[in-house]
GUVEXDREN-155264 format. One record per residue (C-alpha): x, y, z. Coordinates in nm, 2 decimals. Example, Ala and Ser with C-alpha at 12.3 -4.5 7.8 and 13.67 -1.06 7.14 Angstrom:
% residues 2
(node (1.23,-0.45,0.78));
(node (1.37,-0.11,0.71));
% end
This chain:
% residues 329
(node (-0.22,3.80,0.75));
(node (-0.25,3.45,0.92));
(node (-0.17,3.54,1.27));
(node (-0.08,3.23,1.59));
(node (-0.38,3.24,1.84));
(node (-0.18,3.34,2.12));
(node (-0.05,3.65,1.89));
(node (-0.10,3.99,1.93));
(node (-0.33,4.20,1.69));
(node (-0.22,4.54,1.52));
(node (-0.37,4.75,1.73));
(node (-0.23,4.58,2.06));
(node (0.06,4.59,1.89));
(node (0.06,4.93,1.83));
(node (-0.03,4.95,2.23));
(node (0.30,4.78,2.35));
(node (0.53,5.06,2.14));
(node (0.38,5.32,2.30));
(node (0.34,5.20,2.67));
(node (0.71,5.12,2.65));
(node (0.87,5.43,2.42));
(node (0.63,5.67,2.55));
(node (0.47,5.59,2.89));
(node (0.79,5.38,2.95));
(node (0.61,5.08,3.12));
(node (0.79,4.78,3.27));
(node (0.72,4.48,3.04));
(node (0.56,4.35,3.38));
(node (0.27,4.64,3.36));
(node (0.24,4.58,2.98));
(node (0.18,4.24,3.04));
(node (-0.08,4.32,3.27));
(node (-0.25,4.61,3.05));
(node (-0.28,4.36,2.73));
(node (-0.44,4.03,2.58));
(node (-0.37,3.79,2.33));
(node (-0.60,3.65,2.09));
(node (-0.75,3.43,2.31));
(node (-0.81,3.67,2.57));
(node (-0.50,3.57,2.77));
(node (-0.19,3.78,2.89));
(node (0.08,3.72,2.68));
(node (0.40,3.62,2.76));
(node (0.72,3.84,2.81));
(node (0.93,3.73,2.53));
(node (0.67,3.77,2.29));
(node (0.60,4.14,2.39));
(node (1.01,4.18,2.34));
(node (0.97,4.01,2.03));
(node (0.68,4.20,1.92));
(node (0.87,4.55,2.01));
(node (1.15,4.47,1.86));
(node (1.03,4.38,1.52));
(node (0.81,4.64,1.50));
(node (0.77,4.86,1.19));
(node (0.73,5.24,1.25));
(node (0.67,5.27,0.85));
(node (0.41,4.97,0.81));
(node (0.27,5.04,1.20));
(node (0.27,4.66,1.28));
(node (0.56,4.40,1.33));
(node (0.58,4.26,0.96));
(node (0.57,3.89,0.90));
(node (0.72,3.68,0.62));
(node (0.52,3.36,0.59));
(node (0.59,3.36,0.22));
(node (0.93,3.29,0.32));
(node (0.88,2.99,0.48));
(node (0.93,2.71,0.23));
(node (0.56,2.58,0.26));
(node (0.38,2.57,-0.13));
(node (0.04,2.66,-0.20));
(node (-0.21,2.43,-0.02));
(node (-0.53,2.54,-0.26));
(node (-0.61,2.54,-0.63));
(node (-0.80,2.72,-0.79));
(node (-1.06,2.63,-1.06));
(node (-0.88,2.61,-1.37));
(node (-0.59,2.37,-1.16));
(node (-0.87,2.14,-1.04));
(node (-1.02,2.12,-1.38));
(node (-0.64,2.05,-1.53));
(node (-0.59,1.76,-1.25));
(node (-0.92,1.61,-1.32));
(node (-0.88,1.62,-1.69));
(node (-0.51,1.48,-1.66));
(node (-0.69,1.18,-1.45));
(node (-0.92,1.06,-1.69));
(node (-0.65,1.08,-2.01));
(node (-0.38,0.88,-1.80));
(node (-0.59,0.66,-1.65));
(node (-0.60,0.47,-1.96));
(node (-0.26,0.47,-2.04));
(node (-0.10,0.41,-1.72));
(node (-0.15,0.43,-1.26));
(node (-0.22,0.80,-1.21));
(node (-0.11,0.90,-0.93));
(node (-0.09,1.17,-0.75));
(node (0.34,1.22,-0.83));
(node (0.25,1.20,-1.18));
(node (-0.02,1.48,-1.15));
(node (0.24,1.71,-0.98));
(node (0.53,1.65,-1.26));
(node (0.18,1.72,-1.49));
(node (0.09,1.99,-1.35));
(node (0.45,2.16,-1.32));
(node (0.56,2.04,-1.70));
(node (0.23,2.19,-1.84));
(node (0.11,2.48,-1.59));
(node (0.41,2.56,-1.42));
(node (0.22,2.52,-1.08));
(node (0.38,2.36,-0.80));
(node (0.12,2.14,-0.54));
(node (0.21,1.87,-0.25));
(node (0.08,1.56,-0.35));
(node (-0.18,1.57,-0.05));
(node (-0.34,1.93,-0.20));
(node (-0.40,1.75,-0.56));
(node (-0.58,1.45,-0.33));
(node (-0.74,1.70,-0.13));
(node (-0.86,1.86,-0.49));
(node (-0.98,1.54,-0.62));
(node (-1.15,1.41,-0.32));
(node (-1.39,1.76,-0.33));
(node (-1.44,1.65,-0.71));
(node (-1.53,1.31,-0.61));
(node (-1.27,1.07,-0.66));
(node (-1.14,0.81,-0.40));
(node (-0.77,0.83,-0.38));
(node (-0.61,0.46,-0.26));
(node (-0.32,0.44,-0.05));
(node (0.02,0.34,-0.15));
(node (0.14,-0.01,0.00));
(node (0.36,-0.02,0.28));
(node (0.62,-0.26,0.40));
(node (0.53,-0.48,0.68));
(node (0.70,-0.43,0.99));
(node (0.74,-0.80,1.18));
(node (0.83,-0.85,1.54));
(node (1.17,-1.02,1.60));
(node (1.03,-1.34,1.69));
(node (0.84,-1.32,1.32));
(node (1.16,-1.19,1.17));
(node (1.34,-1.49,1.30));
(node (1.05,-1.75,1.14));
(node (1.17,-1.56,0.79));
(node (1.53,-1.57,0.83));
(node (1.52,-1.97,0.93));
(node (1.27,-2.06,0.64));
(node (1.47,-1.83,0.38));
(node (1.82,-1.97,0.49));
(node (1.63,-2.32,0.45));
(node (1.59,-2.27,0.08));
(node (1.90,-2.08,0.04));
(node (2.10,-2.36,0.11));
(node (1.93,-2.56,-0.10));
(node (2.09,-2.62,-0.48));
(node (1.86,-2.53,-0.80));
(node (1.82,-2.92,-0.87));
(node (1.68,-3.01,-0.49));
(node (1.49,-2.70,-0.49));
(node (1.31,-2.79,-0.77));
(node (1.30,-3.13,-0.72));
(node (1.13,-3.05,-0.30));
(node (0.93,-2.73,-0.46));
(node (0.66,-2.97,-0.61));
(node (0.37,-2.76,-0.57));
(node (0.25,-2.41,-0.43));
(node (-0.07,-2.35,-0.29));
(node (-0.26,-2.00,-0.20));
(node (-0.65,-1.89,-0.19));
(node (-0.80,-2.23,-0.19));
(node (-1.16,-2.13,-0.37));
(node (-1.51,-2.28,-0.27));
(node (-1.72,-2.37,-0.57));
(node (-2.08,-2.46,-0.43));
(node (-2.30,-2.69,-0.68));
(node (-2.61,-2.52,-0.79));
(node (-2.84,-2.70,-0.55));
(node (-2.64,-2.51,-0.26));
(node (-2.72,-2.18,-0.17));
(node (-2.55,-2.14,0.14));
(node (-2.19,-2.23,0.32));
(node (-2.21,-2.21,0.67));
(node (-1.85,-2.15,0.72));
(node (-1.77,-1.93,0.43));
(node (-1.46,-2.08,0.37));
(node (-1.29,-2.44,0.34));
(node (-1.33,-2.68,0.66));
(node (-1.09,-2.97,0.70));
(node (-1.37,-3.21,0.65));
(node (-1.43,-3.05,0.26));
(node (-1.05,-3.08,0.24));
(node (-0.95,-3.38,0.30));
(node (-1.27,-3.53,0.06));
(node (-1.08,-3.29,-0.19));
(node (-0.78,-3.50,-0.16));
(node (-0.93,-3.83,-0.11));
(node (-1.09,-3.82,-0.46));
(node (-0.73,-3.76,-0.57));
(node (-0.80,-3.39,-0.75));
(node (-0.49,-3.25,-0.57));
(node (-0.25,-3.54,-0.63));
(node (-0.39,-3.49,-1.01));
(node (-0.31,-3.11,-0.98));
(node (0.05,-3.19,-0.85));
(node (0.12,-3.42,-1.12));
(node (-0.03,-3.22,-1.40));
(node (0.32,-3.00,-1.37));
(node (0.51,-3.30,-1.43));
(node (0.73,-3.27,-1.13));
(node (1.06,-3.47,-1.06));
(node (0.91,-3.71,-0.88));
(node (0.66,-3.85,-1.05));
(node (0.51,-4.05,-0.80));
(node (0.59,-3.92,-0.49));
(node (0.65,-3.81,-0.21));
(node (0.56,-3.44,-0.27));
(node (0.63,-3.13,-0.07));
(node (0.36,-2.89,-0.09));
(node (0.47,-2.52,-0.04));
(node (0.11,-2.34,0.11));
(node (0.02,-2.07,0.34));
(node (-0.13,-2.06,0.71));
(node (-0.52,-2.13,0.65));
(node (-0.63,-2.36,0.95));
(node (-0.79,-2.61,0.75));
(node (-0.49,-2.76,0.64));
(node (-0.33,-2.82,0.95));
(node (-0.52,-3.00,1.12));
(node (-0.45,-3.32,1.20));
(node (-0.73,-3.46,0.96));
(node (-0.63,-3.30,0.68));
(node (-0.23,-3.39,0.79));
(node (-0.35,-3.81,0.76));
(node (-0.55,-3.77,0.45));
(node (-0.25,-3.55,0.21));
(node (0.04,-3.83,0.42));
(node (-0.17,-4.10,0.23));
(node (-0.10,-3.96,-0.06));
(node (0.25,-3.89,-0.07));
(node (0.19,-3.54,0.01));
(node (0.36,-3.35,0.31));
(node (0.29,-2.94,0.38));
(node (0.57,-2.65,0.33));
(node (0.48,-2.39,0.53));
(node (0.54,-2.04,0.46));
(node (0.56,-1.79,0.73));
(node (0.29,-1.59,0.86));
(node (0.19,-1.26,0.67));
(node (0.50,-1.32,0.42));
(node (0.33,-1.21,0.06));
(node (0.72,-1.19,-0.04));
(node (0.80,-1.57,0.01));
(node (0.50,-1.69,-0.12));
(node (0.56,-1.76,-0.55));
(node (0.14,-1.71,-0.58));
(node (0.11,-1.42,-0.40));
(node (0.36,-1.23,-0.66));
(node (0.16,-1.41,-0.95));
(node (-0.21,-1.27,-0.81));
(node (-0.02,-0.94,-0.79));
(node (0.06,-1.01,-1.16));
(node (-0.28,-1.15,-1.25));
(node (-0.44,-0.83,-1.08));
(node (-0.21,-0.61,-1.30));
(node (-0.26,-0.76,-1.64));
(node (-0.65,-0.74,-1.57));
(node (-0.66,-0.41,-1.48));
(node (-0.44,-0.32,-1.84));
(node (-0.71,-0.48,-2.02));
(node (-0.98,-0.28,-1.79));
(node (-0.75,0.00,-1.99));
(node (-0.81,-0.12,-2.29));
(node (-1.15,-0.14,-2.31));
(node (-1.13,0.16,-2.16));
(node (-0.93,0.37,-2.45));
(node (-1.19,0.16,-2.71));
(node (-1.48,0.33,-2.53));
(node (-1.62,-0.06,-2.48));
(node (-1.87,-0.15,-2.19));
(node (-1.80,-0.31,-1.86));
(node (-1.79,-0.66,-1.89));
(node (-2.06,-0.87,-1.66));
(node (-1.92,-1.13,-1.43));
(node (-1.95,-1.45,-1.72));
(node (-1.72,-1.24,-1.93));
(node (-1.48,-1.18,-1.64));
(node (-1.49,-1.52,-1.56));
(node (-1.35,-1.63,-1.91));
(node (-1.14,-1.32,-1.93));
(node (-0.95,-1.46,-1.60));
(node (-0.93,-1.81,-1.72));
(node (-0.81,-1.70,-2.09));
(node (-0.48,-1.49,-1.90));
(node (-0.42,-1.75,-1.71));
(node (-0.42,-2.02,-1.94));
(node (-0.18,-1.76,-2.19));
(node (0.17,-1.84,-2.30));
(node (0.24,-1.53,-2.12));
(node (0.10,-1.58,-1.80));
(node (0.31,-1.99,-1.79));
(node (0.60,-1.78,-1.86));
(node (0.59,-1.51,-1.56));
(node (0.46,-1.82,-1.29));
(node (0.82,-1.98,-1.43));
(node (1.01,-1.65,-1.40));
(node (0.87,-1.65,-1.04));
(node (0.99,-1.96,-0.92));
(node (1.30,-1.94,-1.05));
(node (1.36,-1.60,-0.86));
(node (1.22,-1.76,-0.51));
(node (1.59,-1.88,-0.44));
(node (1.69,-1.53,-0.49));
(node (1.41,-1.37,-0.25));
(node (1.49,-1.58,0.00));
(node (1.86,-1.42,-0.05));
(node (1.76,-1.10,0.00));
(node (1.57,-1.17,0.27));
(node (1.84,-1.36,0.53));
(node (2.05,-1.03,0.39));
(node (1.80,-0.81,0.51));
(node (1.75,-1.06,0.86));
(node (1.41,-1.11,0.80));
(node (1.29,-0.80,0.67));
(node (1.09,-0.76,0.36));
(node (1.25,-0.84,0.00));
(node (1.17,-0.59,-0.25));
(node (1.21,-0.86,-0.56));
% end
């Protein structure tokens, strides 16, 4: 049996019945004849403890850890080979994790795991186990920022909404030309940006969606990337008609292109699937490339980016309902 550190073994057990029944010690003096595991004296209500629950038929106090309400914490061979097997067939079909490998394994085996034991399992076999998502827990000055820019657009009707929601903007990308082999910074600068909208390929982008106002002014709904906010890139977008919506810092949820990459990533990795199932290669980079562009430019993929916007009104419901906390839509 499993037995606590600061425990008694059988034999001291044994000790403490018969110093008190038959020598008819103080539990002071058996304190002082016996040791613990660690070496230590044990305490007095243990020893009472101990006495008490003895067992003159077993000769030791009897323990009932099986009665505890824990579940096994190992599998065996045949388990681990199950879970890995289950892995590989559901992979393709659907996200395995580990809550569908315990229904699996109960439905099929009829043995019972915690979801960190059939990680544990897989982890020895090799595979990398990624962590669920977690809300985002803001501050009250943050949850304030959310709750004034969500009540903003709540009181906005569907025609103005659409009419100030011109344009959204996230993950501005850096395409070097060929001669380039380096980028200092990594990322945009405000100098690159604002020769970006001087050559009009923004204003073209904005009117390419065919947007109330045809010609202007435009409201631009973007994230918190410093390159647009200087005061640079501020004169160079006013010249063109083009003001900045800001959306609150580390708010995925009011941000209509952060749900659409969450989208994007999803529809990629159910043709990752697919090729899968059809036993097919892994595609190199050129074929991803095209892959990417072909989804986006889809029937499908126009009509979830207009199934997005039309639910940011209702986000930003849930949100001043919540007082700034995270919306789950």
């Amino acid at each position: 049996e499993v037995r606590h550190p600061r425990s008694l073994n059988f034999a001291t057990e044994r000790q403490v019945v018969v110093l008190r029944e038959v020598h008819g010690c103080a539990w002071e003096d058996i304190r002082s004849r016996v040791r613990n595991l660690r070496g230590e004296r044990p305490s007095l209500s243990l020893l009472k403890r101990v006495y008490k629950g003895f067992s003159q038929a077993k000769g030791r106090r009897p323990y009932k850890y099986q009665n505890c309400g824990r579940r096994p914490v190992k599998a065996t061979k045949a388990v681990q080979k199950f879970l890995v097997q289950r892995l590989l067939a559901l992979r393709m079909h659907c996200v395995c994790t580990s809550g569908t490998l315990q229904r699996e394994l109960l439905a099929k085996r009829g043995v019972q795991l915690d979801e960190s034991a059939i990680r544990k399992a897989l982890r020895r076999q090799g595979y990398f186990w990624l962590p669920k998502a977690q809300k985002r827990k803001y501050s009250a000055e943050r949850r304030q920022e959310r709750l004034r820019f969500a009540r903003s657009v709540v009181q906005l009707s569907r025609a103005r909404l659409r009419e100030k929601l011109s344009f959204s903007m996230d993950g501005v990308l850096l395409s070097l030309p060929l001669e380039c082999a380096f980028h200092k910074a990594r990322k945009f600068t405000a100098e690159e940006w604002c020769r970006v909208v001087q050559t009009g390929k923004l204003q073209a982008a904005i009117t390419a969606l065919q947007p109330v106002r045809r010609h202007g002014p435009w409201k631009v709904l973007c994230d918190n990337e410093a390159f647009l906010h200087t005061a640079a890139s501020r004169h160079a977008m006013a010249a063109e008609n083009i003001t900045l919506w800001p959306v609150p810092a580390s708010s995925p949820d009011l941000n209509p292109v952060e749900k659409f990459w969450a989208w994007l990533r999803r529809r990629l990795r159910h043709l990752d699937r697919e090729d899968l199932r059809r036993k097919r290669p892994p595609i190199g980079m050129l074929a991803f490339k095209a892959r990417v562009r072909a989804v986006l430019a889809s029937q499908r993929a126009q009509r979830v980016a207009s199934h997005i916007a039309a639910g940011f009104k209702k986000t930003c419901k849930e949100v001043v309902a919540k007082k700034g906390g995270m919306a789950r839509s």
